[in-house]
N, C-alpha and C positions, 0 to 999 in steps of 0.2 A: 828185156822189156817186161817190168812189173806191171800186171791191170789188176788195181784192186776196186773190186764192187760190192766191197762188205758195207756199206754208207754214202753220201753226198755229203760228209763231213772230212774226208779224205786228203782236200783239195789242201794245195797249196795257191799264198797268194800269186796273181799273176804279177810282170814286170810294173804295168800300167798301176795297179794297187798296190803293190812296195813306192812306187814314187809319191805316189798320192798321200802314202802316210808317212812317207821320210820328211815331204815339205808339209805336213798338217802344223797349225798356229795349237799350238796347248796351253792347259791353264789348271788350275786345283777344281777337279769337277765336286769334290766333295762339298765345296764351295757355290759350286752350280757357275765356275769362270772357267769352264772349257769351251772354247769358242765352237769348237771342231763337233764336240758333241753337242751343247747346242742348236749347231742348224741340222745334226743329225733329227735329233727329238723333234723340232720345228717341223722339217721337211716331213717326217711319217705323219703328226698330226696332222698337218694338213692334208697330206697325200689320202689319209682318212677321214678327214672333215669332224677330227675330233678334237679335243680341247687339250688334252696334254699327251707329252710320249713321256719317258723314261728308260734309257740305257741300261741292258742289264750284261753280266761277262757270260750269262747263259742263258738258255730257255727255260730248264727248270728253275731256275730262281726266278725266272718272269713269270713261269706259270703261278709259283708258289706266291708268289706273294699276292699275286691278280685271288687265289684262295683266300687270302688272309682278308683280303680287302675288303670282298664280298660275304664273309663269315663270321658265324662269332662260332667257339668252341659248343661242341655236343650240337650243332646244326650238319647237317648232309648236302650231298652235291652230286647232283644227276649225271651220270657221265655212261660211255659204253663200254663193254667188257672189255674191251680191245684200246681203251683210254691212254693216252703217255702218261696220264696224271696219275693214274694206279698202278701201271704195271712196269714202268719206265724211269719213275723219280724217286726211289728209294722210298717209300712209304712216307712221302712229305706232307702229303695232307694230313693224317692223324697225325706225323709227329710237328710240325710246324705251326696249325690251325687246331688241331683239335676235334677235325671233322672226321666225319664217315662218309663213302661213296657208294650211293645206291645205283646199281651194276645194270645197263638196260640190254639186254640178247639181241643188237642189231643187227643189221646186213653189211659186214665188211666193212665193220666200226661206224654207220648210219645208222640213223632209227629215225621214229617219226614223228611226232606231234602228240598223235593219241600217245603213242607209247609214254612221251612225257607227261600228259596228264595221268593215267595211271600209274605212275612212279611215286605222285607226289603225295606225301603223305599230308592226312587230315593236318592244321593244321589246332584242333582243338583236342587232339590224342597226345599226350602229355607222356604215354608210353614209347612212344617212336618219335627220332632226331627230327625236327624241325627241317624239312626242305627249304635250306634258302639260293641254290642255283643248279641251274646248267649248261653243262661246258661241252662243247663240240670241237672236235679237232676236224683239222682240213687243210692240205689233203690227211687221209685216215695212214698213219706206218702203218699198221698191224694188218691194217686192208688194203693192201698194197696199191698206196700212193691213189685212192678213190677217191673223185670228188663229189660234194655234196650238190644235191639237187637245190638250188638259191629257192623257190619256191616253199621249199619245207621247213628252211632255216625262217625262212618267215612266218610260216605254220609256226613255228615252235617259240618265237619273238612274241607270238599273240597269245601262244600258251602261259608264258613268262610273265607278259604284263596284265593277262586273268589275275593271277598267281601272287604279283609281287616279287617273282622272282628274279636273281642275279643272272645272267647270260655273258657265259664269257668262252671269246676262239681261242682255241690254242692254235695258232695260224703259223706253225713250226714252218711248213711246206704250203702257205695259203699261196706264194708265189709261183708256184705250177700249176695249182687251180684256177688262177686270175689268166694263166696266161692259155689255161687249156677249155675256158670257158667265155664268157662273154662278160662277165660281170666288173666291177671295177672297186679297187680300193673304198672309195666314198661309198658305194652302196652296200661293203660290212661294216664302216664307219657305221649307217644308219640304224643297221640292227642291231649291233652287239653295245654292251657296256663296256668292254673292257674285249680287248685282240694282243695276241702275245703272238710277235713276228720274229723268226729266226734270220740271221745272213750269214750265219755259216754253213747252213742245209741251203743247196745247191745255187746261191751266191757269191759261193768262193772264199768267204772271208776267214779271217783265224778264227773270230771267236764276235762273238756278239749277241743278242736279240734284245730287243722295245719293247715294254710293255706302254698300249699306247690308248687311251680312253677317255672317259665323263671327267667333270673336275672334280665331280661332289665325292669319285672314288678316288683318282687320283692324287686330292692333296697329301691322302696320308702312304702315297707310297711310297715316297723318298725314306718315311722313319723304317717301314714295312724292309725295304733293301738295305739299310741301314742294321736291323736286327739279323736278316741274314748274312753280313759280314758283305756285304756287295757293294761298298762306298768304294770308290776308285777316284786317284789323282789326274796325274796328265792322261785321261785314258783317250785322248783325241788321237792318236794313233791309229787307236783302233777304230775309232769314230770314221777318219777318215777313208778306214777300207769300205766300211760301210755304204756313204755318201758313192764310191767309186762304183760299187756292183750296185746302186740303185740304178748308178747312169749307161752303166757296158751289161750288167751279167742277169740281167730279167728275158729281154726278147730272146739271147738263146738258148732258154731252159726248154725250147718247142724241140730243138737238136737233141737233147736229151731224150726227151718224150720218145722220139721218131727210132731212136736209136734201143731203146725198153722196150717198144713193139717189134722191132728186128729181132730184140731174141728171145722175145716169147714167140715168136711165129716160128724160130729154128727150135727151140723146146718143144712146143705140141707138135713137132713131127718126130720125137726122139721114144721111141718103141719102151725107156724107161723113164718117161714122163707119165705118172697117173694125172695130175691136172695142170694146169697153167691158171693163176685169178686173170680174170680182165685186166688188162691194165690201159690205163688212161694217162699216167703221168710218167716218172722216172723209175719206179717201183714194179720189181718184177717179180713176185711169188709164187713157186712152182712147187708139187709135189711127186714127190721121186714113188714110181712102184714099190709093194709091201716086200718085194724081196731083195729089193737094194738096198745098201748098207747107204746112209745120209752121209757117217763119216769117212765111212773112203771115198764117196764123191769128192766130198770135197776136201780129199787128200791127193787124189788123181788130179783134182785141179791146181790144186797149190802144187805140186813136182813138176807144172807149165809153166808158172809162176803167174795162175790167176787166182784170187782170193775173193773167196765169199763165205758167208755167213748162213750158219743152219738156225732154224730156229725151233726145232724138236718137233719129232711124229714124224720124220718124214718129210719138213717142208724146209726149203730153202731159198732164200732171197739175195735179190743182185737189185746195185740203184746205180743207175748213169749218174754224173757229175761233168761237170767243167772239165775236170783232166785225162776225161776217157774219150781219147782221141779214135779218127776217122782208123786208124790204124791196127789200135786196138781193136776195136771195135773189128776187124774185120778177123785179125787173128782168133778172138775168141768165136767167131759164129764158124771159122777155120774147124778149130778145135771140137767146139759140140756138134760139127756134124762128121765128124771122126769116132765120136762115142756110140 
């Protein structure tokens, strides 16, 4: 029994979402005649009460282009140190857009309102990039799987339209936050400009995410994915995995959640545990004592055959998923409290 918990990208499709996309109706989407992706796009607009979606085969090309849309070159982009858009997408924003990202020291990839207005530079200083956005991820990776207080993102919407400025989610993981808070699709529809939603983080699917927003942005992002090589044909296959974990694989990402507090609660009892982060969603960040080696942890765990991910100094991370069963799940809490 392999349990790997290096991502929520892991998964394979279930039997229910192979059938869904064996019988999916396709068409030439380059064309904008795939049917399958179509009521994809449809279904997220509406689902956020916003004017168009767009299919992309990844996040970071959703993210990157949601940049492009909002930017012109030698302009900046407010983001947190802990960003996927700086530290996670290959250096896309300078090389794609032409931007810079001015870096905010949040709290487990959040920050706040004030913070965004002190970021933003004069806009009559002709020395320093032009601020034209800011971009919030939620839930936060690097802050393992933390959701944003909705109150502040609305602080920071009022900051934005002071400003003029672009606002856009990177909403990779907004589907753990929606489902670990009270808030609802339409009500980030209202905030944000532009929301870039993932369905292969912990939706199950192979591959996918939407960029999904305003029209006055989105007309020009079909040419936007277009220049990034992102035009695809019958891609209703994939469309239709999609449409399937909108309908089965949302309400039990709270399974996931319940099961990321199981082992952070068997970790802060583990005598070479220095910390465990809070966690709220499916994301579990722990930090090993200064005199435990990170990589033979996690080579003691790989010779079980459980696998996770270090992510340097010391700290290491595990994420539930769809295919980490009750079973699993009980082996590995087996296993760490053997350690």
């Amino acid at each position: 029994m392999i349990i790997d918990l290096r991502s929520d990208t892991v998964t394979k499709p279930t039997k229910g979402m192979l059938d869904a996309m064996l019988s999916a109706k396709v068409g030439d989407d380059v064309y904008k005649e795939d049917p399958t992706v179509n009521a994809l796009e449809n279904r997220l607009a509406d689902m956020f009460g916003m004017d168009q979606a767009l299919f992309f085969p990844t996040g970071s090309m959703a993210n990157q282009a949601a940049l492009k849309l909002h930017t012109n070159p030698g302009e900046q982009v407010i983001c947190d140190k802990y960003a996927h858009i700086y530290n996670y997408e290959g250096g896309g924003a300078s090389f794609n857009s032409g931007i810079s990202c001015k870096l905010i020291d949040g709290d487990r990839g959040m920050f706040t309102a004030s913070q965004v207005e002190a970021s933003i530079n004069p806009p009559d200083f002709y020395h320093s990039p032009l601020t034209a956005l800011v971009e919030v991820e939620n839930t936060t990776n690097k802050g393992g799987g933390a959701c944003w207080d909705f109150e502040e993102l609305k602080r920071i919407q009022t900051v934005c339209r002071k400003h003029n400025l672009g606002y856009h989610l990177d909403g990779a993981r907004l589907w753990n936050a929606l489902v670990n808070t009270n808030e609802t699709a339409k009500e980030y529809g209202q905030l944000f400009d532009t929301v870039s939603v993932c369905l292969s983080k912990g939706l199950g699917c192979p591959i996918g995410s939407v960029l999904i927003g305003k029209s006055e942005l989105m007309k020009n992002a079909l040419r936007v994915r277009k220049i990034l090589g992102g035009g695809m044909r019958q891609v209703g296959y994939l469309a239709a995995a999609g449409l399937y974990a909108l309908d089965y694989h949302i309400d039990r990402l709270s399974d996931d959640h319940k099961k990321a507090k199981d082992i952070g609660a068997v970790l802060q009892d583990m005598s070479i545990i220095k910390k465990v982060e809070p966690i709220e969603t499916n994301i579990v960040i722990f930090e090993l004592e200064s005199h435990i080696d990170e990589n033979e942890f996690v080579a003691q765990l790989a010779s079980k055959d459980i696998h996770i991910i270090s992510m340097g100094s010391n700290k290491l991370r595990m994420v539930t998923h769809l295919d980490y069963t009750d079973q699993m799940h009980n082996r590995l809490l087996e296993i760490l409290n053997e350690f």
